[in-house]
C-alpha positions in Angstrom: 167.9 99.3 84.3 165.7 99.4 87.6 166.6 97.5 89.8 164.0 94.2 91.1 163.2 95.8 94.4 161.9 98.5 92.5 159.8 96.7 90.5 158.3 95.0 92.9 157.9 98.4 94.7 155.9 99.2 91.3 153.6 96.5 91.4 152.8 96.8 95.3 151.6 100.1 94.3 149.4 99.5 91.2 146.2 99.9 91.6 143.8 97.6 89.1 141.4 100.0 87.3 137.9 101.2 89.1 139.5 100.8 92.3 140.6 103.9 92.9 139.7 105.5 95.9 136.3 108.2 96.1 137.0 111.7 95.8 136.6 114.0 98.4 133.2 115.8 98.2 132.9 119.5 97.2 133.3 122.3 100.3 130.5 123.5 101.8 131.0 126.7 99.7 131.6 125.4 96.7 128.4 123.2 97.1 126.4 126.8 98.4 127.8 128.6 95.0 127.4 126.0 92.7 123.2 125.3 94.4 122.7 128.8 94.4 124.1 129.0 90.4 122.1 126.2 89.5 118.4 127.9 91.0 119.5 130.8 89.3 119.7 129.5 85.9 115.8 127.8 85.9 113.3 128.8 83.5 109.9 129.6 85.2 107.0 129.1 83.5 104.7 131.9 83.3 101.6 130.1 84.8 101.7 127.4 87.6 98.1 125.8 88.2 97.7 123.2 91.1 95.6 122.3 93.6 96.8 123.2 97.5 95.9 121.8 100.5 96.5 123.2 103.9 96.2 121.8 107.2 96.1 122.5 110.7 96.4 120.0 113.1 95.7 119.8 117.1 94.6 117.5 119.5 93.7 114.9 116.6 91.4 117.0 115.1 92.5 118.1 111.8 91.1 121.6 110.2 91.8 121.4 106.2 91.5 123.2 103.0 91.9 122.4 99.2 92.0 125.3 96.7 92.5 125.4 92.9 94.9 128.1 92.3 96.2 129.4 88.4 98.9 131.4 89.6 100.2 134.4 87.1 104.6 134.2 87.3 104.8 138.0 86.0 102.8 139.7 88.9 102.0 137.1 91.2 98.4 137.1 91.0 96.5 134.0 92.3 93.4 133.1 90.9 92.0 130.5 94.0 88.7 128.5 94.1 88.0 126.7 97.3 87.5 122.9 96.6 85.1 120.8 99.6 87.2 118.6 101.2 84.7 116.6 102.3 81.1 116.1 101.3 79.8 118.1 104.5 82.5 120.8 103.9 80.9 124.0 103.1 82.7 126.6 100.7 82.4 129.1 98.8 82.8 128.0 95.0 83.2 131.9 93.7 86.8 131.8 92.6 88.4 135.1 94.3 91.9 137.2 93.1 94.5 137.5 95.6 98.0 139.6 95.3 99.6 136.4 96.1 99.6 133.2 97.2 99.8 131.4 100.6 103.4 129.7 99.5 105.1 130.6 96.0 105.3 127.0 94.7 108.3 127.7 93.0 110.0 129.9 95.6 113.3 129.0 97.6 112.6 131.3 100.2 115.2 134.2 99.4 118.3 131.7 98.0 118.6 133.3 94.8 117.1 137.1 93.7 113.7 136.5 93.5 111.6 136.7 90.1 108.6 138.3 88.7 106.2 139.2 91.0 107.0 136.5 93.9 107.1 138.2 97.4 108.2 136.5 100.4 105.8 133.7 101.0 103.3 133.2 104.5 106.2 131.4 105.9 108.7 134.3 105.8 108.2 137.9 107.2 107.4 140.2 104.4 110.3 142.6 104.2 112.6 139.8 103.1 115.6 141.2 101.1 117.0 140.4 97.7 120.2 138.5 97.9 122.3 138.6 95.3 121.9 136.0 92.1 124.2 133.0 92.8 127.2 133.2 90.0 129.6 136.0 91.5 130.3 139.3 89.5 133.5 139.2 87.5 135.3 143.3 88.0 138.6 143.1 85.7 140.6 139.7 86.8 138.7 139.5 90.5 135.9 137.2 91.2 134.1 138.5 94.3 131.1 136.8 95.8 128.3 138.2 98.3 126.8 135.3 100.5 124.2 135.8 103.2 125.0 132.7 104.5 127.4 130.8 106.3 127.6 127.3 104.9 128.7 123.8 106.8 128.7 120.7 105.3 127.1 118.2 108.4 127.6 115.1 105.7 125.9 113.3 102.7 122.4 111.8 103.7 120.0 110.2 101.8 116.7 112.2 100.6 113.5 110.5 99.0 116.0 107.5 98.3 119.0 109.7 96.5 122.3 110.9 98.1 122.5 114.7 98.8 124.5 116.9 100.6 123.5 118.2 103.9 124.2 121.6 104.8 123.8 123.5 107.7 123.4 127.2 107.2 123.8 130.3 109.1 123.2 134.1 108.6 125.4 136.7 108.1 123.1 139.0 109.5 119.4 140.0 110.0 118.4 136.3 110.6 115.2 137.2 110.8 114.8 138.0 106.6 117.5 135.0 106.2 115.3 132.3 107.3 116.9 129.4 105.6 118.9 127.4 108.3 120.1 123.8 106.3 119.5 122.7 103.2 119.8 119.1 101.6 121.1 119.3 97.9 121.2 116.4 95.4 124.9 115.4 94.9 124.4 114.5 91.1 122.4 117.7 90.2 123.2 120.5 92.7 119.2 120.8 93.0 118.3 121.6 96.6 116.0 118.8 97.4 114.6 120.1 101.0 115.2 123.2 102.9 114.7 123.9 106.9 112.8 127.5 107.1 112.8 129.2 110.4 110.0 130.9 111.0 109.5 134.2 113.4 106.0 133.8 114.0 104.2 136.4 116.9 100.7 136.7 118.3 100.6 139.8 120.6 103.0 138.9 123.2 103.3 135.8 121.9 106.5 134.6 120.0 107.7 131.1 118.9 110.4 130.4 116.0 108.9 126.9 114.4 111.0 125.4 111.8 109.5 124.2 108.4 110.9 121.5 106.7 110.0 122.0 102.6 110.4 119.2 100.3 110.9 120.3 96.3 110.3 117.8 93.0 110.6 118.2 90.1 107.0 118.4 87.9 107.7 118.3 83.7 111.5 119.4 84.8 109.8 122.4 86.8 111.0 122.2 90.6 108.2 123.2 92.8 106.9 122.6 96.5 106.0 119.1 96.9 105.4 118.9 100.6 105.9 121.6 103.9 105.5 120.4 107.3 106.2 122.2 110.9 105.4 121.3 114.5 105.0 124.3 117.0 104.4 125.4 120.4 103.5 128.7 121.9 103.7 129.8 125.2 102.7 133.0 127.1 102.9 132.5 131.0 101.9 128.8 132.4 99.7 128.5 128.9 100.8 126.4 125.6 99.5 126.0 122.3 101.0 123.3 120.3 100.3 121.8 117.0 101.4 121.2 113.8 100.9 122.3 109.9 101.4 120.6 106.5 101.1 122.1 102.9 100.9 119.9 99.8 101.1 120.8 95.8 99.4 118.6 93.5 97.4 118.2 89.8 100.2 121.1 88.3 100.0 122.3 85.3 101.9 124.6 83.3 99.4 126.7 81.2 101.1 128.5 77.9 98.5 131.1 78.8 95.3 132.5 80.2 92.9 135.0 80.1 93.8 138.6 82.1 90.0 138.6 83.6 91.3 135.3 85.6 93.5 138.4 87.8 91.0 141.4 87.8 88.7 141.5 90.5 85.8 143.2 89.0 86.6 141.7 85.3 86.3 138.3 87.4 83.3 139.4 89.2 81.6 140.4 85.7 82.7 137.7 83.8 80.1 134.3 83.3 83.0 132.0 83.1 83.4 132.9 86.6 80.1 132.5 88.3 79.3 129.5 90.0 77.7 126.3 88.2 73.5 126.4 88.8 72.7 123.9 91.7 71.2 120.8 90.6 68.5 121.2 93.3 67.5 119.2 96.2 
């Protein structure tokens, strides 16, 4: 029979239901393998369309463009049209073909192996390796894992309203191709929800390593760019230049298909689909 000091021992240590305490959150690895497994596994669509608009701002005076852009997943060809941003904006309305575009809407910068025919976006320097694909390669009974990166887990912040963790990252090597340097990842999903790019930028003897902070949503469960930003300064001597950059996705679409003259120069150039609208006159 137990004895009464025991019992009461029991009930001093009974907890009543849902009041247990929170569990620990996940390591920074586990969080870094389980985000990188998670990127890894997403269906892309084989056409993105969306409008893009780029700007470049300096002293107040803001220089911006808006472009169309049907963007072909399996080789990365862009189709662009340049859209007026303003009713005294001149542009040229002949859509044009490009091997890729500015930024890869869909791209995570090098986290996972990349697909199709994305390249390293303009934010990245274009001889950007292929890491490995997130889940690590089972040989016999051992699990072994290549990671580019050093994760740290700085804490759990709060991201368009929603909890996520917030990791810092560094490289294991060749920073310069490894340009992610933290990531914010959503604690119920595991979908990174920002990334911080560093960015080796260089104008004959000018350097500067700007960081851009990219924003990701999720469009008919298709996580793309939503939003980039950066702030910069370059100097060279007793001179500066300083300014800042933003980037924005919007109107996407996910076309089941469209027609191969959209990605061939002279079939686009040939083609009356593509030729500019008649002018209404004066």
């Amino acid at each position: 029979m137990l004895s009464a000091a025991a019992l009461l021992l029991g009930r001093a240590e009974a907890r009543p239901p849902g009041d247990d305490p929170p569990a620990a959150p996940p390591s920074a690895i586990e969080i870094f393998d389980r985000t990188r497994g998670v990127v890894a596994a997403r269906t892309i669509p084989p056409y993105v369309a969306y409008t893009q608009y780029v700007a470049f701002i300096r002293r107040g005076k803001v220089r911006a463009e808006r472009s169309r852009v049907v963007l072909r997943m399996a080789d990365g060809k862009a189709n662009i049209t340049a859209i007026p941003d303003s009713p005294r904006d001149r542009v040229d309305p002949q859509p044009a073909v490009k091997d890729r575009p500015l930024v890869y809407p869909t791209t995570t910068f090098g986290l996972v192996k990349r697909r199709g025919g994305e390249r390293p976006s303009g934010y990245e320097s274009r001889s950007t390796p292929q890491p490995d694909p997130g889940g690590p390669p089972v040989i016999g009974r051992v699990a072994s894992v290549s990671r580019d990166y050093v994760p740290t887990l700085v804490g759990v912040e709060q991201v368009a309203g929603n909890p996520a963790y917030h990791l810092a990252l560094a490289p294991r090597f060749d920073p310069e191709h490894h340009p992610i340097r933290a990531m914010w990842v959503a604690t119920a999903t595991f979908e990174p929800v920002r990334m911080a790019i560093e960015v080796w930028a260089a104008a004959g003897p000018v350097k500067s390593r700007p960081t851009v902070n990219v924003d990701f949503a999720p469009v008919g469960g298709v996580w793309l760019i939503a939003h980039a930003a950066m702030d910069f300064v370059l100097r060279f001597a007793f001179l500066s230049y300083a300014g800042s950059g933003e980037f924005r996705t919007s109107d996407v679409s996910f076309p089941a298909a469209e027609p191969d003259w959209m990605f061939d120069p002279a079939a686009l150039r040939r083609h009356p689909a593509a030729a500019p609208a008649p002018s209404a006159g004066p």
